[in-house]
mmCIF file of the N, C-alpha and C atoms, coordinates in Angstrom:
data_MODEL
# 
_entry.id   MODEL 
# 
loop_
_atom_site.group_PDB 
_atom_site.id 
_atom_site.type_symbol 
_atom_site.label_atom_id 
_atom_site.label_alt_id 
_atom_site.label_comp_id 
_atom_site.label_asym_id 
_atom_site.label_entity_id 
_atom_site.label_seq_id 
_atom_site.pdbx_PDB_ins_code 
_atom_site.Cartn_x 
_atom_site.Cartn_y 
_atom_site.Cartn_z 
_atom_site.occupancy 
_atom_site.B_iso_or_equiv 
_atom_site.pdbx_formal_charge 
_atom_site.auth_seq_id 
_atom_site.auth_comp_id 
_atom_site.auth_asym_id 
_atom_site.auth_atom_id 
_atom_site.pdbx_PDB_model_num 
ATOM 1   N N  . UNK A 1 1  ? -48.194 8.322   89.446  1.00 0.00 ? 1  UNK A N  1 
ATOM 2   C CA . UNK A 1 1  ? -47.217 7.340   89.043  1.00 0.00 ? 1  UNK A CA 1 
ATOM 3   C C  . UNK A 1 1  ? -47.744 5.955   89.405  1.00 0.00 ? 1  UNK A C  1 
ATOM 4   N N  . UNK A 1 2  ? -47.553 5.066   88.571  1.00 0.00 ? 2  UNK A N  1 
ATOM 5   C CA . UNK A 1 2  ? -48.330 3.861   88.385  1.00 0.00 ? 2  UNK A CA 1 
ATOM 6   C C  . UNK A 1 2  ? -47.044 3.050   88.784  1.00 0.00 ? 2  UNK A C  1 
ATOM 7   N N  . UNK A 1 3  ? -46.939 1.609   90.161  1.00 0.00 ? 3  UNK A N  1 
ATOM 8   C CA . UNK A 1 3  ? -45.841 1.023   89.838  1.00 0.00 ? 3  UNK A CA 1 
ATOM 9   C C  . UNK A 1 3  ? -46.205 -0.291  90.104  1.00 0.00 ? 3  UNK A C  1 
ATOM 10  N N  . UNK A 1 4  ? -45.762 -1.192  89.464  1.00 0.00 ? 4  UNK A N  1 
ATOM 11  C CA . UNK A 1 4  ? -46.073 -2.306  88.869  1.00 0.00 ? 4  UNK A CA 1 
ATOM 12  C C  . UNK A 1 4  ? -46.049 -3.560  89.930  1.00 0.00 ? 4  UNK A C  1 
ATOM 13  N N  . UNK A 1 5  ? -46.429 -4.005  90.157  1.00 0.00 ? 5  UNK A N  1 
ATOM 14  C CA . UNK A 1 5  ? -46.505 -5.064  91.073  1.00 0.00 ? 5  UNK A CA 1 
ATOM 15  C C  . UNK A 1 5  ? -44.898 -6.258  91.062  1.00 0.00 ? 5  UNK A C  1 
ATOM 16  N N  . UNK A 1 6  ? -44.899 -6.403  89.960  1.00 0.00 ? 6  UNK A N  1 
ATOM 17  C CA . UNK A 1 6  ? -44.231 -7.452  89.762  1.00 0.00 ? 6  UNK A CA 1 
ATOM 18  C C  . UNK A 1 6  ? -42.341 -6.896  89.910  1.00 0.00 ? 6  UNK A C  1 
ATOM 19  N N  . UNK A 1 7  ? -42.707 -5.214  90.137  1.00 0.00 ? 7  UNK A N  1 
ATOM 20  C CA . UNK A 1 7  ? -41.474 -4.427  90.374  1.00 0.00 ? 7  UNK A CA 1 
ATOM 21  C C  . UNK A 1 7  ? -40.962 -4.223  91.178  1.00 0.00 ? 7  UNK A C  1 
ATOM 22  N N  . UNK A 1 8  ? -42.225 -4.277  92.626  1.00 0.00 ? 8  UNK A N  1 
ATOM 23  C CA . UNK A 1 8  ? -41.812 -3.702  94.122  1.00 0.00 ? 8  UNK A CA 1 
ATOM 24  C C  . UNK A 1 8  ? -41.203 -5.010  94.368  1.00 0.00 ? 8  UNK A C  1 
ATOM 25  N N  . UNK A 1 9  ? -40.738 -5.063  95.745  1.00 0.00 ? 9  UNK A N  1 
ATOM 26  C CA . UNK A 1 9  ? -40.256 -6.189  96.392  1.00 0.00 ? 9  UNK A CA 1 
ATOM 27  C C  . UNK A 1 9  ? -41.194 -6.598  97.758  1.00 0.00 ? 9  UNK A C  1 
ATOM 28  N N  . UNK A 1 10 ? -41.645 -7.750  97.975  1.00 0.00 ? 10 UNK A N  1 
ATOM 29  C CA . UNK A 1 10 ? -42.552 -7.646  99.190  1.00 0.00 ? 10 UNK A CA 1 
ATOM 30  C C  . UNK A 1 10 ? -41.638 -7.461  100.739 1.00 0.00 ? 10 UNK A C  1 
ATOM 31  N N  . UNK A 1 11 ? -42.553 -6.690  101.331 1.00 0.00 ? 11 UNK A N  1 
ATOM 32  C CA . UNK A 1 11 ? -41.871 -6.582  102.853 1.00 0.00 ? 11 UNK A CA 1 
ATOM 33  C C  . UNK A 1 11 ? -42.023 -7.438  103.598 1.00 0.00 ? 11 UNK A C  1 
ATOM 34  N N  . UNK A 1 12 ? -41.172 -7.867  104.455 1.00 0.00 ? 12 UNK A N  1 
ATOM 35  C CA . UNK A 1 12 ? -41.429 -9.147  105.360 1.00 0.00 ? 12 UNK A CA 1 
ATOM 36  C C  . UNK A 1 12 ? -40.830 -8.637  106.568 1.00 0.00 ? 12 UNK A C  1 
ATOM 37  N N  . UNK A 1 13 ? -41.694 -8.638  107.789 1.00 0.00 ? 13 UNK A N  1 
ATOM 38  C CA . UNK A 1 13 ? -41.166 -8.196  108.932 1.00 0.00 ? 13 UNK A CA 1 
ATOM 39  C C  . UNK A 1 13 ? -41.580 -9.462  109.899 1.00 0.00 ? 13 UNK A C  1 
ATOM 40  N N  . UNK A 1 14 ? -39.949 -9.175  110.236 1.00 0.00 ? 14 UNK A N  1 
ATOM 41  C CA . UNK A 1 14 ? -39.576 -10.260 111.705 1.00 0.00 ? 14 UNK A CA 1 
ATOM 42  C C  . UNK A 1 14 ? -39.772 -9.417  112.798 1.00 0.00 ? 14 UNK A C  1 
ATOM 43  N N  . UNK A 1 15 ? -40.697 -10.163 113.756 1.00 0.00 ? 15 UNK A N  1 
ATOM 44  C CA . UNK A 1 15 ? -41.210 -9.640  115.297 1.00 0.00 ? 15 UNK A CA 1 
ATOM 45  C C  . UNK A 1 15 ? -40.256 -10.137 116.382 1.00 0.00 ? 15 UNK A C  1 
ATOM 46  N N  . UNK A 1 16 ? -40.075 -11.677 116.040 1.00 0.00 ? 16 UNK A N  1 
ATOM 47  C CA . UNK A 1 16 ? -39.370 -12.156 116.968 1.00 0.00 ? 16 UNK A CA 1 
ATOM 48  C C  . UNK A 1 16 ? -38.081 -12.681 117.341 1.00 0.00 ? 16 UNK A C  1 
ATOM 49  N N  . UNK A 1 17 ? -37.611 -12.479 118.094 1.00 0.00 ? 17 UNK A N  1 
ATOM 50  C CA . UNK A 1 17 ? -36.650 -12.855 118.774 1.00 0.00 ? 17 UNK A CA 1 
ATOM 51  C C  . UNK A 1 17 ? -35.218 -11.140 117.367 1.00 0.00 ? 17 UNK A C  1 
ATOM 52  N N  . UNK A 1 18 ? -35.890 -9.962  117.522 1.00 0.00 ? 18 UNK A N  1 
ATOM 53  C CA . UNK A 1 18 ? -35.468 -8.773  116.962 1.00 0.00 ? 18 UNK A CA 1 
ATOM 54  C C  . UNK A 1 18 ? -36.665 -8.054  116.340 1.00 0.00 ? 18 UNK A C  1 
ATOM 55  N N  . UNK A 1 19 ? -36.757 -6.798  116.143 1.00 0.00 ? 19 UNK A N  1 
ATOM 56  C CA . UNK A 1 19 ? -37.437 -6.275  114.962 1.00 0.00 ? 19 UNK A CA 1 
ATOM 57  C C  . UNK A 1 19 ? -36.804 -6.522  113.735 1.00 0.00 ? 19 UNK A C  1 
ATOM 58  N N  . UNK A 1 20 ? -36.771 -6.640  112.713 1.00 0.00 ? 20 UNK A N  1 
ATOM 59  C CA . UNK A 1 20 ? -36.284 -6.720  111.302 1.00 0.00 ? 20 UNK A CA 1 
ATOM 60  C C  . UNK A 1 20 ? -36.938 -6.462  109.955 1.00 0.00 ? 20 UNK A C  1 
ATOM 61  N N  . UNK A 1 21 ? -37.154 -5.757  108.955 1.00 0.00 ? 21 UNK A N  1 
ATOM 62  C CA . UNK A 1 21 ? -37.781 -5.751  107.864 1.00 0.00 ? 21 UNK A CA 1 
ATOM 63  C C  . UNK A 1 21 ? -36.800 -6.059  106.866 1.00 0.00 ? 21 UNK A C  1 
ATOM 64  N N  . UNK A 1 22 ? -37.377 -6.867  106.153 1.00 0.00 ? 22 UNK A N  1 
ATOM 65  C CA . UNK A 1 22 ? -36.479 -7.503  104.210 1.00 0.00 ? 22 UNK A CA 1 
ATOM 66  C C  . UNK A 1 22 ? -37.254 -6.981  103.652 1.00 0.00 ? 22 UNK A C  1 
ATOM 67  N N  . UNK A 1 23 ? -36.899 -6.358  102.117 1.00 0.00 ? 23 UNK A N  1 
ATOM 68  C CA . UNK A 1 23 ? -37.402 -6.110  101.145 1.00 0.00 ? 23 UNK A CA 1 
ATOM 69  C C  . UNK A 1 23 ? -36.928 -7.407  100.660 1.00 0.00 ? 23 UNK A C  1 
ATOM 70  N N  . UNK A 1 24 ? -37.687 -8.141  99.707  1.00 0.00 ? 24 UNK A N  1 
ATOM 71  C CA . UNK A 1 24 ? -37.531 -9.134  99.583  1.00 0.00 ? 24 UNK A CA 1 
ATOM 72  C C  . UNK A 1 24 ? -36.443 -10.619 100.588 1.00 0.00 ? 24 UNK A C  1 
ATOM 73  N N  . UNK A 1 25 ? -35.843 -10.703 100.235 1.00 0.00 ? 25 UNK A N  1 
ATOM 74  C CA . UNK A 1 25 ? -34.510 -11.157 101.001 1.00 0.00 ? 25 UNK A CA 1 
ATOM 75  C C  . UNK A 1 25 ? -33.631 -10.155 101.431 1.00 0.00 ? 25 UNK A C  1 
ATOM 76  N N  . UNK A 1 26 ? -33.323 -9.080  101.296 1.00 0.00 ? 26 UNK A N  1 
ATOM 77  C CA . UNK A 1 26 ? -32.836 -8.297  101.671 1.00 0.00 ? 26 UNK A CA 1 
ATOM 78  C C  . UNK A 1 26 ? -33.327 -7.440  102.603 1.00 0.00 ? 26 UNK A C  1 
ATOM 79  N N  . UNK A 1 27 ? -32.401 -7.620  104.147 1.00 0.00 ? 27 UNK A N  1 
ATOM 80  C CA . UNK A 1 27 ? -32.135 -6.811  105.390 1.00 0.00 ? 27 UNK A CA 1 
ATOM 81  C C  . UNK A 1 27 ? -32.229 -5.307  105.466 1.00 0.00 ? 27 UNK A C  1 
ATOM 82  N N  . UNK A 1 28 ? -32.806 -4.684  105.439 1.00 0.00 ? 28 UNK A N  1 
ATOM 83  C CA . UNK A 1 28 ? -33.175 -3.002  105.542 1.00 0.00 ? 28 UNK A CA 1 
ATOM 84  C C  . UNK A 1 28 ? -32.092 -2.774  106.564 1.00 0.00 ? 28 UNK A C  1 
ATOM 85  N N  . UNK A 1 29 ? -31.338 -2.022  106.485 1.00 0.00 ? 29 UNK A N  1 
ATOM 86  C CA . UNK A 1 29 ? -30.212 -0.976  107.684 1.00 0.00 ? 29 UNK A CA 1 
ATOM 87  C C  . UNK A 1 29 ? -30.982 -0.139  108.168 1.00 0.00 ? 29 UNK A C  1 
ATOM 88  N N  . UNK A 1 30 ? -30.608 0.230   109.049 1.00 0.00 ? 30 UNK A N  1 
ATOM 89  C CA . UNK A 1 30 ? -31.149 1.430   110.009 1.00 0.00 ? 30 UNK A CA 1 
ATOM 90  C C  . UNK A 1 30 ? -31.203 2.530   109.381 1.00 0.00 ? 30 UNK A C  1 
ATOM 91  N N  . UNK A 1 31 ? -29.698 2.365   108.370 1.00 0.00 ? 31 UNK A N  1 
ATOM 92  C CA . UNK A 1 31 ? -29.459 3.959   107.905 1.00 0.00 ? 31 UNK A CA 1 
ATOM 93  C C  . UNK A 1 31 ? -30.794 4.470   106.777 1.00 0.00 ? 31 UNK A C  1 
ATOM 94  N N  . UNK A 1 32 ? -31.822 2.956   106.352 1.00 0.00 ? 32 UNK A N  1 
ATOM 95  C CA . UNK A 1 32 ? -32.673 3.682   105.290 1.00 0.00 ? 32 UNK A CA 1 
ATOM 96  C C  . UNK A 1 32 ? -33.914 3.928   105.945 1.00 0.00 ? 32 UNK A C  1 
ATOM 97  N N  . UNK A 1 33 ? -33.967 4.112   107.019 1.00 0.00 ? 33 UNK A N  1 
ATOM 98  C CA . UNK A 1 33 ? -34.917 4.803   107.605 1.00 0.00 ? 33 UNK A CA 1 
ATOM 99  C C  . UNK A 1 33 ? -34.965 6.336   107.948 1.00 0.00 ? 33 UNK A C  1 
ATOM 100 N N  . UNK A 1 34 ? -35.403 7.100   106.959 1.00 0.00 ? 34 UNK A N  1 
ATOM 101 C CA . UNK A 1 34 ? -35.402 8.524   106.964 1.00 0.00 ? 34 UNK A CA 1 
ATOM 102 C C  . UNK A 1 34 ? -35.766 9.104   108.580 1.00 0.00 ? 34 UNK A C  1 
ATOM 103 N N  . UNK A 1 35 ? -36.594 8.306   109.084 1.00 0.00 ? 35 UNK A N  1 
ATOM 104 C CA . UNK A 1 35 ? -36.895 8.886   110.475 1.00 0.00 ? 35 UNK A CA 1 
ATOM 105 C C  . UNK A 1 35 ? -37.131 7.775   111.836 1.00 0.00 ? 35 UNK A C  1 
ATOM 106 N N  . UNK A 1 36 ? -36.668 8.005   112.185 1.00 0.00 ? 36 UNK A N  1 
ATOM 107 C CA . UNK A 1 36 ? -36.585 6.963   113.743 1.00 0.00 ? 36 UNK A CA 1 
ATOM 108 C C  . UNK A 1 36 ? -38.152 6.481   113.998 1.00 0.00 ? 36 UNK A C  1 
ATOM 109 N N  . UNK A 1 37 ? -38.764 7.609   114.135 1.00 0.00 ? 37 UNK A N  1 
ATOM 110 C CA . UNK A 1 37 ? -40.745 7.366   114.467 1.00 0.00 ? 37 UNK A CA 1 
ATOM 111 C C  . UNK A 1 37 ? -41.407 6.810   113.527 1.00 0.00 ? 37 UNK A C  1 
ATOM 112 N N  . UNK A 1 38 ? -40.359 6.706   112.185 1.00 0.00 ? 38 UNK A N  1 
ATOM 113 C CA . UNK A 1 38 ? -41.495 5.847   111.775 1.00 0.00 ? 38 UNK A CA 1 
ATOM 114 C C  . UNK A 1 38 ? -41.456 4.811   111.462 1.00 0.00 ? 38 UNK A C  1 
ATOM 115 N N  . UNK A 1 39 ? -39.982 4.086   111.873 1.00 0.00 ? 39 UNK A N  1 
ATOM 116 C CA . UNK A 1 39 ? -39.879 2.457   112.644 1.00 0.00 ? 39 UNK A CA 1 
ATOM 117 C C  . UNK A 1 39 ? -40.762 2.735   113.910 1.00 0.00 ? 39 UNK A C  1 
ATOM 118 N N  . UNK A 1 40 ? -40.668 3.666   114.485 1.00 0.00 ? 40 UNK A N  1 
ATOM 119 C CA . UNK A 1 40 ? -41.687 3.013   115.831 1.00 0.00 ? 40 UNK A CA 1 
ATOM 120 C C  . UNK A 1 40 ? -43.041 3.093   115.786 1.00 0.00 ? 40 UNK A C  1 
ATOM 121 N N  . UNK A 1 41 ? -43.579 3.769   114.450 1.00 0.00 ? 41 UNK A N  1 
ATOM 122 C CA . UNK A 1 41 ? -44.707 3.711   114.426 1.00 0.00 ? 41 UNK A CA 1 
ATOM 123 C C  . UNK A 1 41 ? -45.288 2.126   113.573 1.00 0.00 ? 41 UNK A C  1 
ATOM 124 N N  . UNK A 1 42 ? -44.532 1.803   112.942 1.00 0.00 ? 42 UNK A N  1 
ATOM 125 C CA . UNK A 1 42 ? -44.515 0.602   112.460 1.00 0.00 ? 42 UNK A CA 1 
ATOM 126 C C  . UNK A 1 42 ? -44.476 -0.718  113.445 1.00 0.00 ? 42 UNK A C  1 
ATOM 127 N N  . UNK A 1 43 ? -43.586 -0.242  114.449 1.00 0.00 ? 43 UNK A N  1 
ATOM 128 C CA . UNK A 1 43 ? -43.437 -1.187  115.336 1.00 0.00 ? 43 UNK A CA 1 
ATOM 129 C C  . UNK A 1 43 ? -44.725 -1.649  116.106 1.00 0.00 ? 43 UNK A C  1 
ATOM 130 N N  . UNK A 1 44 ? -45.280 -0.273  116.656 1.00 0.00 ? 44 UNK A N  1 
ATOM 131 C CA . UNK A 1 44 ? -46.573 0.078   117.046 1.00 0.00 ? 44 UNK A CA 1 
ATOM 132 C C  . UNK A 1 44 ? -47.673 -0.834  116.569 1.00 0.00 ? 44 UNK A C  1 
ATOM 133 N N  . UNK A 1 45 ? -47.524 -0.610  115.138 1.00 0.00 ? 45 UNK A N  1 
ATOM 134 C CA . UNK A 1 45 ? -48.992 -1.304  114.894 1.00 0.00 ? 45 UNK A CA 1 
ATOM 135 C C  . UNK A 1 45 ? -48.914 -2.716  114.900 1.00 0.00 ? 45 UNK A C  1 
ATOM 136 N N  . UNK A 1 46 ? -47.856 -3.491  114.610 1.00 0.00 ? 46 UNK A N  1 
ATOM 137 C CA . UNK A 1 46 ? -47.229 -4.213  113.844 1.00 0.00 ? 46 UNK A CA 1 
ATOM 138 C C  . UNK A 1 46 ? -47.300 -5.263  115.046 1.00 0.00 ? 46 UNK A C  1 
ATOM 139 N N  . UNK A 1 47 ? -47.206 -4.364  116.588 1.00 0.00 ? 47 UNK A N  1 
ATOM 140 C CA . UNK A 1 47 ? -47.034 -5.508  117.870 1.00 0.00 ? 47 UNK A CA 1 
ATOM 141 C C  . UNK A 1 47 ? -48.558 -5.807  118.367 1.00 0.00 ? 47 UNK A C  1 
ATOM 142 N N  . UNK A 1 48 ? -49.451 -4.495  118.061 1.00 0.00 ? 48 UNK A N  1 
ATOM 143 C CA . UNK A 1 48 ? -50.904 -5.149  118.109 1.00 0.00 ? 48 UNK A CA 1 
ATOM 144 C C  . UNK A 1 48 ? -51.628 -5.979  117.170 1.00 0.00 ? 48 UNK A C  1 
ATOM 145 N N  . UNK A 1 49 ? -50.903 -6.194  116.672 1.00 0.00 ? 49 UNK A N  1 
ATOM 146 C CA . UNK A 1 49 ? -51.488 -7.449  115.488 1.00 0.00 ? 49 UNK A CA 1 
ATOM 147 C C  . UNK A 1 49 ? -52.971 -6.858  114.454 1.00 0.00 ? 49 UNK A C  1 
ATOM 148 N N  . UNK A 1 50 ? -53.660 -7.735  114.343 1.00 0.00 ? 50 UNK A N  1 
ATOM 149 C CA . UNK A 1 50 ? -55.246 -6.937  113.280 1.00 0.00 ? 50 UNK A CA 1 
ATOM 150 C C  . UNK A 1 50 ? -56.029 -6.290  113.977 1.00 0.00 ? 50 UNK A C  1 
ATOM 151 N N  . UNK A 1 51 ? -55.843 -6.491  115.608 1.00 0.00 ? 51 UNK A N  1 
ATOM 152 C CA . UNK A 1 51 ? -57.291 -5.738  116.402 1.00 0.00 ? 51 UNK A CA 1 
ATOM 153 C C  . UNK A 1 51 ? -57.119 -4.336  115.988 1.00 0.00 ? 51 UNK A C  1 
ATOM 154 N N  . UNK A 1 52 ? -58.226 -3.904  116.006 1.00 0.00 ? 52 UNK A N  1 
ATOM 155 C CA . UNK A 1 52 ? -58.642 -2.700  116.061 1.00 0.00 ? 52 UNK A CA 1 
ATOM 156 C C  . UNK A 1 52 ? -58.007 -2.041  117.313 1.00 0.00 ? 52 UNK A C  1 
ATOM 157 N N  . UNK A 1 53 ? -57.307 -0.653  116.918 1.00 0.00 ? 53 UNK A N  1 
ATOM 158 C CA . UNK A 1 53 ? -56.482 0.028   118.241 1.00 0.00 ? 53 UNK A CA 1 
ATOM 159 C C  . UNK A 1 53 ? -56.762 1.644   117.888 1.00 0.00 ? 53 UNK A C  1 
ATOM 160 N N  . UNK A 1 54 ? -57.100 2.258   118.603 1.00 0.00 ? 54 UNK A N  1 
ATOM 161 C CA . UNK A 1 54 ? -57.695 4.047   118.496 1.00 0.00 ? 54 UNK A CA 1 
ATOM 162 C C  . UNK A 1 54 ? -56.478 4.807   118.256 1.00 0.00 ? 54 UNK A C  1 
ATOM 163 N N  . UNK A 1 55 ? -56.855 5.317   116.988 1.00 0.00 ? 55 UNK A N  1 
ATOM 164 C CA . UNK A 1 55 ? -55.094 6.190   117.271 1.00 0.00 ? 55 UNK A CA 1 
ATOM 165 C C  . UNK A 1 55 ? -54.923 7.272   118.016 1.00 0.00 ? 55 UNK A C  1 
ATOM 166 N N  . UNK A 1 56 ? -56.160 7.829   119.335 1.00 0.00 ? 56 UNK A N  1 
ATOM 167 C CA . UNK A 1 56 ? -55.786 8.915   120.101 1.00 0.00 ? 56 UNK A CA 1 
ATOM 168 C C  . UNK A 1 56 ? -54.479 7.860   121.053 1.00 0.00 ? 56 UNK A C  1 
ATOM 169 N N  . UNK A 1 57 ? -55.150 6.702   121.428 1.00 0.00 ? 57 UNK A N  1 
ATOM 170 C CA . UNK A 1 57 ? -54.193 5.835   122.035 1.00 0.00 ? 57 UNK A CA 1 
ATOM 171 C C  . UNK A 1 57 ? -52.895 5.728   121.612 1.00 0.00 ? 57 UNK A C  1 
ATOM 172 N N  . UNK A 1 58 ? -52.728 5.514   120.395 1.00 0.00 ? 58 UNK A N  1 
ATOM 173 C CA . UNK A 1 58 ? -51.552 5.641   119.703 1.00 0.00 ? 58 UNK A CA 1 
ATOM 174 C C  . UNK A 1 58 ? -50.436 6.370   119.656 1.00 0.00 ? 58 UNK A C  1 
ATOM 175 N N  . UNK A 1 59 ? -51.177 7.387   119.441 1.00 0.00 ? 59 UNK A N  1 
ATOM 176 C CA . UNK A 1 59 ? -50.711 8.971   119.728 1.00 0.00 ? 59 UNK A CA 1 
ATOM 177 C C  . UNK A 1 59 ? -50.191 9.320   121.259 1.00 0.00 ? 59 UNK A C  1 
ATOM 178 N N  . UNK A 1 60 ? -51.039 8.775   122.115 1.00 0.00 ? 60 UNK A N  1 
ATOM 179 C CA . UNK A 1 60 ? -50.405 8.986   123.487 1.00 0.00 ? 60 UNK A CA 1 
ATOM 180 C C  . UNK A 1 60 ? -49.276 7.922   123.739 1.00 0.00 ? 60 UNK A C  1 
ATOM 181 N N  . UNK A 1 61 ? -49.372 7.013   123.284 1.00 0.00 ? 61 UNK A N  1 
ATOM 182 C CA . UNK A 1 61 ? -48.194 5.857   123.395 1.00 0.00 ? 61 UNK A CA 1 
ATOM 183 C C  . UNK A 1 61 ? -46.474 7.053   122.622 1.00 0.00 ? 61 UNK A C  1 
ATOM 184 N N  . UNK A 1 62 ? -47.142 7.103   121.555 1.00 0.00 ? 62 UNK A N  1 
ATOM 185 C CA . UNK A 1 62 ? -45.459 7.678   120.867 1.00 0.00 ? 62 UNK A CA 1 
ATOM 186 C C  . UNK A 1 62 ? -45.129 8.958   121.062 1.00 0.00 ? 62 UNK A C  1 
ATOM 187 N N  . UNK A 1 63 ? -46.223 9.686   121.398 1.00 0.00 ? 63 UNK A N  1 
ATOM 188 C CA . UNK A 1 63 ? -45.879 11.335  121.883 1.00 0.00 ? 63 UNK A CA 1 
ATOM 189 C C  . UNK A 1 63 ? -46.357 11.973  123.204 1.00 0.00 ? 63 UNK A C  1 
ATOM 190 N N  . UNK A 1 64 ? -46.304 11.169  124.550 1.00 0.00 ? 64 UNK A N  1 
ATOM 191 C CA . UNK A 1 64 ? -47.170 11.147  125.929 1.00 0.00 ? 64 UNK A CA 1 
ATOM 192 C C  . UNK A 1 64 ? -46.661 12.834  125.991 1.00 0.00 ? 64 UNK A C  1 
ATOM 193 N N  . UNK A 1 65 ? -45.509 13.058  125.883 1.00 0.00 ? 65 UNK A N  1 
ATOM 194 C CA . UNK A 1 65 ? -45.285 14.851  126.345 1.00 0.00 ? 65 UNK A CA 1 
ATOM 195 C C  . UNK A 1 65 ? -46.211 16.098  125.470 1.00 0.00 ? 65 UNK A C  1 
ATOM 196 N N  . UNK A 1 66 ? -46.766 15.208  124.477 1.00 0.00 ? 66 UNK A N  1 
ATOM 197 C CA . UNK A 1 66 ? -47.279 16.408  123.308 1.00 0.00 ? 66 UNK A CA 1 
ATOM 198 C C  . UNK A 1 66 ? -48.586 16.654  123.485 1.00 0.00 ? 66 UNK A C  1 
ATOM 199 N N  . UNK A 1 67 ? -48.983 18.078  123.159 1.00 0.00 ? 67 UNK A N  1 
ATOM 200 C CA . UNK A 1 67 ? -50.223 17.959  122.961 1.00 0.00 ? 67 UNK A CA 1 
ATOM 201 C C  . UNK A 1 67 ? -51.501 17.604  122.268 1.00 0.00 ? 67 UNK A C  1 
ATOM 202 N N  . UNK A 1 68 ? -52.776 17.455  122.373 1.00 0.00 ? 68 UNK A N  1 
ATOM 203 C CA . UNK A 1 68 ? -53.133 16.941  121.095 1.00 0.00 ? 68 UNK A CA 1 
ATOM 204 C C  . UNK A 1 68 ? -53.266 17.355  119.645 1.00 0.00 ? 68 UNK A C  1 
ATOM 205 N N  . UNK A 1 69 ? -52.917 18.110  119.293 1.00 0.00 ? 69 UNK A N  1 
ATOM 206 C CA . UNK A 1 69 ? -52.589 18.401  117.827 1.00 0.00 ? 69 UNK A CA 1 
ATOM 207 C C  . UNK A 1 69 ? -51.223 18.354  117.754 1.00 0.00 ? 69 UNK A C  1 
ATOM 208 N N  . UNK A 1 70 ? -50.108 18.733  118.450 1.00 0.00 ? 70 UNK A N  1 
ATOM 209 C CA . UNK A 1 70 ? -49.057 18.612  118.199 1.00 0.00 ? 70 UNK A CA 1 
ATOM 210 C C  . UNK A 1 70 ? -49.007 17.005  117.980 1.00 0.00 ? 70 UNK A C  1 
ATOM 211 N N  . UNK A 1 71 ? -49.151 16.277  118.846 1.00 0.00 ? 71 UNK A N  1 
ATOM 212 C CA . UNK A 1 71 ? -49.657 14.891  118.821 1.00 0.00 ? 71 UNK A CA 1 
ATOM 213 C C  . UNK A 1 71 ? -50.074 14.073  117.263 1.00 0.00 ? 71 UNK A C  1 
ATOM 214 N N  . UNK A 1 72 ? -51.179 15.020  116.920 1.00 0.00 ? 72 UNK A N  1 
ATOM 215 C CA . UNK A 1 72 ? -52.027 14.538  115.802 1.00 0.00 ? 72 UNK A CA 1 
ATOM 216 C C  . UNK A 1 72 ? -50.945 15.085  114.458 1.00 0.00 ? 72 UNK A C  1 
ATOM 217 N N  . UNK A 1 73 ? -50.443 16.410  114.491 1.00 0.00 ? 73 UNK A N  1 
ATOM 218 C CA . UNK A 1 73 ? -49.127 16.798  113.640 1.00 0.00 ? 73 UNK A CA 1 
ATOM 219 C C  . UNK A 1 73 ? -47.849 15.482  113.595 1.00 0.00 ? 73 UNK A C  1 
ATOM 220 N N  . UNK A 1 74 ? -47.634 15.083  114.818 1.00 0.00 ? 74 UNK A N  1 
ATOM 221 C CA . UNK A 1 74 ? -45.690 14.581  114.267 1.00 0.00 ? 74 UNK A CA 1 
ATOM 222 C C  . UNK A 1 74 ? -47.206 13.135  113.893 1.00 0.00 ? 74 UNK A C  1 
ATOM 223 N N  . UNK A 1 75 ? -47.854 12.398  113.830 1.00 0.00 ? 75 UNK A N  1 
ATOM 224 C CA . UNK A 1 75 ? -48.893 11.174  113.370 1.00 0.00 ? 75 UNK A CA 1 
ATOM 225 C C  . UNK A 1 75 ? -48.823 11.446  112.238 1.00 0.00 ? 75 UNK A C  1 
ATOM 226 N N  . UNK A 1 76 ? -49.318 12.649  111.941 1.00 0.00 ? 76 UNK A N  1 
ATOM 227 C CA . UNK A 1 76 ? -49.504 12.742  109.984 1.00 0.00 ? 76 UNK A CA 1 
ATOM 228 C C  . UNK A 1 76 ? -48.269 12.979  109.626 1.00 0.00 ? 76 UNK A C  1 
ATOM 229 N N  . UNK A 1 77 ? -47.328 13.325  110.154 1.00 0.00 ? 77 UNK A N  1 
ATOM 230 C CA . UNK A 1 77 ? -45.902 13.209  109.120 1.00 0.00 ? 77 UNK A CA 1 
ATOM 231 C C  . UNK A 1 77 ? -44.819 12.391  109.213 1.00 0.00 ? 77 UNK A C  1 
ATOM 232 N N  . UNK A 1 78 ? -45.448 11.113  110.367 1.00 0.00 ? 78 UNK A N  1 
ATOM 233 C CA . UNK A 1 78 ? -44.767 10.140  110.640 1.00 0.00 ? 78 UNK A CA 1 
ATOM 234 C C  . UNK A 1 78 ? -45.473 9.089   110.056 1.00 0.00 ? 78 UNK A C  1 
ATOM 235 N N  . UNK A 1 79 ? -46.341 9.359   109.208 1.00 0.00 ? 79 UNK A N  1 
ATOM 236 C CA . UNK A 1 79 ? -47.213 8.576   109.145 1.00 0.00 ? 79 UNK A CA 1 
ATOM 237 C C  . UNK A 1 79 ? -47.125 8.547   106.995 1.00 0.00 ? 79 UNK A C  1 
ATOM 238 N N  . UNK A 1 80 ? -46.974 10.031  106.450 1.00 0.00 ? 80 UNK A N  1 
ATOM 239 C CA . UNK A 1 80 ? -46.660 9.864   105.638 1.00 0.00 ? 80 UNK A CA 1 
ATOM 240 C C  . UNK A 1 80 ? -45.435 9.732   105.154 1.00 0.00 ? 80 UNK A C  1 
# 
């Protein structure tokens, strides 16, 4: 499926002083977030800015109790 540029709406995320994402001008609710982790995985990348960050690190930041594949599992489906 092909979708058009001029169709999506751009995302704009506020860091400071709240988290916040607009689709265009418009405020995203909590409720359209299908899954909690993957605002925080967003949050995640989003607070280290462009550097380069390892995602075993990553992985231990959002899942410290898991193991590493369980780890590397909830990443790929929080991720897609």
């Amino acid at each position: 499926m092909t979708i058009h540029r001029a169709t999506v709406s751009r995302l704009r995320i506020q860091a400071l002083g709240g988290f916040e994402i607009f689709r265009g001008n418009v405020k995203m609710d909590e409720d359209e977030w299908d899954r909690n982790q993957a605002k925080t995985l967003l949050k995640a990348l989003v607070t280290r800015g462009p550097q380069e960050f390892p995602r075993d690190r990553l992985m231990e930041d959002l899942w410290p109790e898991s193991a590493q594949d369980a780890a590397q599992q909830n990443f790929n489906v929080t991720l897609w």
